[in-house]
C-alpha positions, 0 to 999 in steps of 0.5 A: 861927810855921811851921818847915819842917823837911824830912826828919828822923830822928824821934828829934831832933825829937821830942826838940826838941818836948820841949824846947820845950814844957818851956821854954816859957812864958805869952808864948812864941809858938805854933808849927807844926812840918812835917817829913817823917820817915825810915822809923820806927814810933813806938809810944805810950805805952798801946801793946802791942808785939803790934801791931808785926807785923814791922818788919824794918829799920825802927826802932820808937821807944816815945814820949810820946803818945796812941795806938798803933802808926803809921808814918812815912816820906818822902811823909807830912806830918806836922806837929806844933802847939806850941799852948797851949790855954787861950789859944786858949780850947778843950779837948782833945777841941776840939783834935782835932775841929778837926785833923780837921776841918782835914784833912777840909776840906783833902782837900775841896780836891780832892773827895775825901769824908773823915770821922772815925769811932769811932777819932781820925783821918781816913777815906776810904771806911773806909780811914785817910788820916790819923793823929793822936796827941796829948800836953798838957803844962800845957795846951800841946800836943805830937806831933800829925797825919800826912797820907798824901800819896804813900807807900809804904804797905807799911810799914804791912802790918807792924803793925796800925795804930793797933791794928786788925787789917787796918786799911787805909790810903790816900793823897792820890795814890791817890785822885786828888789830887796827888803833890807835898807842897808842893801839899798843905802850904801848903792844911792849913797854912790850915785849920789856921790857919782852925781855931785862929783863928792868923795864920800866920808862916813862919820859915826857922830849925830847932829846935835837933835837936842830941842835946847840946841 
């Protein structure tokens, strides 16, 4: 199931991947979550606060998953895969060679070459386009990928992204490829449903984002 959620605040969606991998249980479907975040730094939970810089007005959240210290914000698409692993009959480390690979053949799409390096994620020419961080929780994924596609990387300035210093990122649009999200959207959407082998089904119905839920 695809859920689109839009533009949210991060906290209230984080939140609701919580509870949903919390409830959920053998027969409850897989879901991909898609959404576009206000400006926020999240820092993961081995994360040292050294690496956030100088966030200014922007807020930084310390959350639940792998990694260090990344950006969000309006032009990135971030999607969360709600997806149990031993149903689908692959690990960890499968789990996140698949996501970048998927992120890889999409950036192909507009022949732009992209390749993974020692650090989780996807790079251009060195430069990071794509983000990932990660948590499982008896076997079922939370948290997941975010795809620069036509930001504002400033924000990024202001830490050390992913924990390197100087570490440079780059967008779809600045290397040639469209500006618009629902162009790129739907083209990661169908490698990542050709990499977990999933039929995708979209829904027009949000997760509950309520703080009360």
């Amino acid at each position: 199931m695809v859920r689109d959620l839009g533009r949210q605040a991060y906290e209230p969606v984080w939140h609701a991947m919580q509870r949903f991998t919390d409830q959920r249980d053998d027969d409850t479907l897989d879901e991909l979550w898609v959404v576009e975040h206000d400006p926020v730094f999240t820092l993961g939970q081995a994360g040292k606060v050294e690496h956030v810089l100088a966030p200014g007005e922007i807020p930084v959240v310390h959350v639940d998953r792998g990694g260090q210290v990344t950006y969000h914000g309006p032009g990135q698409i971030v999607i969360y895969p709600l997806l149990r692993l031993p149903r689908l009959g692959i690990g960890v480390r499968d789990y996140v060679c698949r996501i970048e690979q998927a992120i890889i053949d999409t950036l192909a799409e507009w022949n732009i070459g992209a390749e993974r390096l020692d650090a989780p994620g996807v790079y251009v020419a060195g430069a990071k386009i794509a983000a990932l961080g990660i948590r499982v929780r008896r076997g079922c994924t939370f948290h997941g990928l975010a795809f620069n596609v036509a930001m504002d990387l400033d924000p990024f300035h202001r830490i050390n992204p992913c924990g390197y210093e100087g570490l440079q990122v780059t967008t779809v649009l600045d290397l040639g490829g469209p500006s618009g999200m629902d162009a790129v959207k739907p083209v990661l959407l169908d490698h990542l449903a050709r990499q977990f082998g999933l039929l995708l089904q979209p829904v027009p119905e949000l997760p509950d984002l309520s703080a009360a839920a």
